[in-house]
N, C-alpha and C positions, 0 to 999 in steps of 0.2 A: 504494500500500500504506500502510497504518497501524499504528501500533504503542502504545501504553501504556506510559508513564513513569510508576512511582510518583514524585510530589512530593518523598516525605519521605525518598527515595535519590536522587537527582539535582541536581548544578548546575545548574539552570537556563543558566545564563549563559555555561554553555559545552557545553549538550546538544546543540547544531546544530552542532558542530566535530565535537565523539567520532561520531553520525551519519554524516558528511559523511566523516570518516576510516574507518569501518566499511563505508561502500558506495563506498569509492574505486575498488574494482576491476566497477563495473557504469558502465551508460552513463544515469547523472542526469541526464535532460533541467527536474526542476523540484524547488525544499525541496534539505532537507529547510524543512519548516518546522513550527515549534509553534500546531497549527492553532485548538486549543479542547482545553476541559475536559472530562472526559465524564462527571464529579464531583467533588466537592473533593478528591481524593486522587492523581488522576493527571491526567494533559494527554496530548493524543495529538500524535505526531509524523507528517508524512505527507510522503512522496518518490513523484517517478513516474519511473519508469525507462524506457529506449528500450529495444525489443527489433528484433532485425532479424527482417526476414522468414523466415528460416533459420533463428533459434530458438524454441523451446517458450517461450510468456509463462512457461505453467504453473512452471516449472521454476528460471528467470531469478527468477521471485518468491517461489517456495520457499526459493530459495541467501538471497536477500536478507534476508526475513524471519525467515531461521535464522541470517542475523548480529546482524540487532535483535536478537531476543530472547537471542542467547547476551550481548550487550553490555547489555540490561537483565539479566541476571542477575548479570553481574559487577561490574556497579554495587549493586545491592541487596547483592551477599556483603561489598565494602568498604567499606562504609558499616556495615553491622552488625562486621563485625570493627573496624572504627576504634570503634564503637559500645562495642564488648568492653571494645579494649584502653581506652579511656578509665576505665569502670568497673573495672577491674583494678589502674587507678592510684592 
């Protein structure tokens, strides 16, 4: 699976940890890792997960991918609030 990091809401330097802490609860056989650009604005992140033969892939990468993206969102909303409260200063 793949995911989209905006650039100009994310640490870089510690995008592979918040990842890596967000799919703690699936079976990460590889990544995550920050594989390439897909234009200057964002980097894509890509993990591959084990599924057993008893579960729906479908399913196992829907949960997953609804952790990425609720965790890119939560990063874009603190980054603009930090963004705020700066300007408020």
């Amino acid at each position: 699976m793949r995911v989209e990091f905006p650039l100009a809401f994310v640490d870089i330097s510690n995008l592979e940890n918040l990842v890596k802490e967000e799919l703690k609860v699936f079976n990460v056989i590889e990544g995550p890792y920050i594989n390439e650009q897909s234009d200057k604005d964002h980097v894509i992140v890509l993990a591959r997960l084990k599924v057993s033969v008893n579960e729906d892939w479908r399913k196992i990468k829907s949960d997953a991918l609804k952790r990425l993206l609720k965790l890119r969102q939560e990063l874009i909303a603190k980054k603009q609030q930090d963004s705020q409260q700066i300007k408020a200063s």
